[in-house]
FIMIPA-167490 format. One record per residue (C-alpha): residue number from 1; residue in one letter; x, y, z negated. Coordinates in nm, 2 decimals. Last residue first. Layout:
NUM  A  X  Y  Z .
...
END
This chain:
163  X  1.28  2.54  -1.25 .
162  X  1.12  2.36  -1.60 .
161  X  0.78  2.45  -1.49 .
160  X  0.81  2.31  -1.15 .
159  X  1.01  2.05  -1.27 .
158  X  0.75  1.89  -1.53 .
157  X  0.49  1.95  -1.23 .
156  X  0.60  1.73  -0.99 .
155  X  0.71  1.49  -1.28 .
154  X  0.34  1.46  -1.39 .
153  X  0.26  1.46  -1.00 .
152  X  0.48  1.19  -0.98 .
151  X  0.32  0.97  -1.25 .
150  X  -0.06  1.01  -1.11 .
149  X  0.05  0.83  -0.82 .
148  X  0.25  0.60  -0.96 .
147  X  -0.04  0.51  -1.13 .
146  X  -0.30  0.53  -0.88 .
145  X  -0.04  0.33  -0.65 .
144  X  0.09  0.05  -0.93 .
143  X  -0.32  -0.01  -0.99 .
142  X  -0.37  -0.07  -0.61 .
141  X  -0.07  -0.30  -0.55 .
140  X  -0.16  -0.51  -0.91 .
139  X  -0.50  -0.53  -0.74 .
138  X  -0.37  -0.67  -0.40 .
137  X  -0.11  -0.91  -0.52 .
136  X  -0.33  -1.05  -0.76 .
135  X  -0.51  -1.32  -0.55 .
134  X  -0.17  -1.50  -0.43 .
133  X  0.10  -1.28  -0.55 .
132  X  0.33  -1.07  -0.30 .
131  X  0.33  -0.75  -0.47 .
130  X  0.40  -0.42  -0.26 .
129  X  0.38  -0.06  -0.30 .
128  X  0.52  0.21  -0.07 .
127  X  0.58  0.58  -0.14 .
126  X  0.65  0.88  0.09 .
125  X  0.75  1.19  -0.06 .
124  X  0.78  1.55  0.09 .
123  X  0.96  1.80  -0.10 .
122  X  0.91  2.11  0.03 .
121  X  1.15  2.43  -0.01 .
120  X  1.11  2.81  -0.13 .
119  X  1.34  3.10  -0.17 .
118  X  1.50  3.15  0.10 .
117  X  1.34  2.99  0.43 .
116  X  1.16  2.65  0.38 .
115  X  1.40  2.42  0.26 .
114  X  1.34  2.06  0.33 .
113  X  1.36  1.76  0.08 .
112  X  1.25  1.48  0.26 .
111  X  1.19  1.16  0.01 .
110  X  1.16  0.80  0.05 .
109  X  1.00  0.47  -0.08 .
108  X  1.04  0.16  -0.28 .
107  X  0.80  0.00  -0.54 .
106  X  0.82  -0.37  -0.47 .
105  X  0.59  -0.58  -0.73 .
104  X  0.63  -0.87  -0.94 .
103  X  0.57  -0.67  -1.29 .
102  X  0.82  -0.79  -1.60 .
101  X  1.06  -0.52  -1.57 .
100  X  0.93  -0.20  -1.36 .
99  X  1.18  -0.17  -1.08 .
98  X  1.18  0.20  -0.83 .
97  X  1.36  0.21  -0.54 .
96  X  1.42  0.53  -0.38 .
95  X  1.58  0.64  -0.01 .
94  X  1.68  1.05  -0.03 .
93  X  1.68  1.31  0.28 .
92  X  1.83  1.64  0.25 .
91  X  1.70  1.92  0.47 .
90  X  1.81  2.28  0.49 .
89  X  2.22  2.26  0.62 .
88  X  2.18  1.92  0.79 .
87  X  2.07  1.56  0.68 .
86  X  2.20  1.54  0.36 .
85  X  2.21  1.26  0.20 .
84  X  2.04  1.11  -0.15 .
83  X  2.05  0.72  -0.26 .
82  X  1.75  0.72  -0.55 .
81  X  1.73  0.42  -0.79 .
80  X  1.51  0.40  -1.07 .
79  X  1.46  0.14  -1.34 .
78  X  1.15  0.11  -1.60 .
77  X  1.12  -0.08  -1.90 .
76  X  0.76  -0.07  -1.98 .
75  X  0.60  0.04  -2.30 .
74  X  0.26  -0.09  -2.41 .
73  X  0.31  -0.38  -2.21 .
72  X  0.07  -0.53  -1.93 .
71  X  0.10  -0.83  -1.69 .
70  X  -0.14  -1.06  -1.87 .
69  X  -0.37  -0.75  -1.89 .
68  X  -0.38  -0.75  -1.52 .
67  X  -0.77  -0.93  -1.43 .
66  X  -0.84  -0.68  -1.72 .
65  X  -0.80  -0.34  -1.51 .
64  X  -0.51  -0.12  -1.67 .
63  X  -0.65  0.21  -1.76 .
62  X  -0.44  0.47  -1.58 .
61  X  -0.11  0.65  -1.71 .
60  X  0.07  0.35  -1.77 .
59  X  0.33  0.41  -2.07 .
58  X  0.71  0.45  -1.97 .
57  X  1.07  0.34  -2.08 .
56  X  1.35  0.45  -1.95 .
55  X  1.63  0.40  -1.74 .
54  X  1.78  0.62  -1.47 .
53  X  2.00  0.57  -1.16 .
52  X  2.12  0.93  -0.96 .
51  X  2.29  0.88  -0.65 .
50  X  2.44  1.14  -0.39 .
49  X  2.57  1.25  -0.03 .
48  X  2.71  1.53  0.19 .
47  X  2.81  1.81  -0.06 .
46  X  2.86  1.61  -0.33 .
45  X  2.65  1.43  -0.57 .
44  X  2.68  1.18  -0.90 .
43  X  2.48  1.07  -1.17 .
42  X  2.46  0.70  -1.26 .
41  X  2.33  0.52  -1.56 .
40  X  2.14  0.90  -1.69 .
39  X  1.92  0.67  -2.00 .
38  X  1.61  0.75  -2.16 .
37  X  1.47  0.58  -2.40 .
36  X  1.15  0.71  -2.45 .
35  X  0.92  0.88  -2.24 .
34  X  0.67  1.12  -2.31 .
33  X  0.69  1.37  -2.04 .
32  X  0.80  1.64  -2.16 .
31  X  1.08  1.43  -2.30 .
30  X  1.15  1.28  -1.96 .
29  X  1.19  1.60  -1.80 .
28  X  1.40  1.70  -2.03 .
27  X  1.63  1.44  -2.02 .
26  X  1.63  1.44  -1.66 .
25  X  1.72  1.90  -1.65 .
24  X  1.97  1.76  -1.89 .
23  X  2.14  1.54  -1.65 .
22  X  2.12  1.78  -1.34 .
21  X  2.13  1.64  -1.00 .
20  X  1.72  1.66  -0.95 .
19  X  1.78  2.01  -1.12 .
18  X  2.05  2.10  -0.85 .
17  X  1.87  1.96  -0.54 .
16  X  1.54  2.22  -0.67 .
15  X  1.82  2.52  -0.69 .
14  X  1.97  2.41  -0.38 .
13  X  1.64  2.41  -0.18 .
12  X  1.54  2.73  -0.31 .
11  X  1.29  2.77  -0.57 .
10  X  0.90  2.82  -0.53 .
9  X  0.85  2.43  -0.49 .
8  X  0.65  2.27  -0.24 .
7  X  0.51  1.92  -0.35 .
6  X  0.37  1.71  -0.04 .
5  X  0.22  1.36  -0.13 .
4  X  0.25  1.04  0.10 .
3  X  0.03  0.68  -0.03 .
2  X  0.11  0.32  0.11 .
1  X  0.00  0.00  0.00 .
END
């Protein structure tokens, strides 16, 4: 299952790169956001390239359906994975993965950050969800979208108000 959001950002390009790239801008973030836990594994970006991995541990943000509760945790042990490049002077382009211990499901997906003259850029995400379970597969797919979802607008607009 696949879902695209657009987030523009009244900041330039390198400002919004910089706070991606910035280990206490994450740690914030994360705070604001109620997770625990939280561990910067890999932090690193140049002026062509970048990786950031972070650990931490999350709550769902939508009511997990009963045919899941087998699958559910209070707190979830969450990995994620983002390989950043720059694709020319105003765009970079980044290539996420995104683990949640103990759920069989892909979460992977990419991101187009694009500056939009000055003062302002876009960040455009695409996001695909997939669990291959007989029966399952599909529901677990649909609850990891609205809640994914509903998880990178909180961040969407952790940053913004942090920027």
């Amino acid at each position: 299952m696949k879902f695209d959001v657009v987030h523009p950002y009244d900041a330039s390009l390198d400002t919004v790169l910089g706070a991606f790239f910035d280990e206490q801008h994450i740690q914030d973030k994360n705070d604001r956001l109620g997770h625990r836990n939280v561990q910067v594994r890999e932090l690193k970006c140049d002026d062509t390239a970048g990786k950031i991995v972070v650990e931490r541990e999350m709550t769902t943000s939508v009511k997990v359906p009963g045919a899941l509760a087998g699958f559910h945790r209070e707190w979830n042990a969450v990995r994620q994975e983002e390989h950043w490049f720059r694709k020319d002077q105003g765009e970079w382009h980044c290539e996420f993965r995104v683990r949640i211990d103990g759920v069989p499901a892909k979460i992977q997906g990419n991101m187009q950050l694009k500056g939009a003259g000055g003062e302002a850029c876009t960040n455009h995400v695409s996001l695909d969800v997939r669990c291959e379970i007989p029966l399952l597969g599909k529901k677990i797919a649909q609850f990891l979208v609205e809640d994914t979802r509903i998880k990178i607008e909180q961040e969407y607009d952790a940053t913004r108000g942090m920027l």
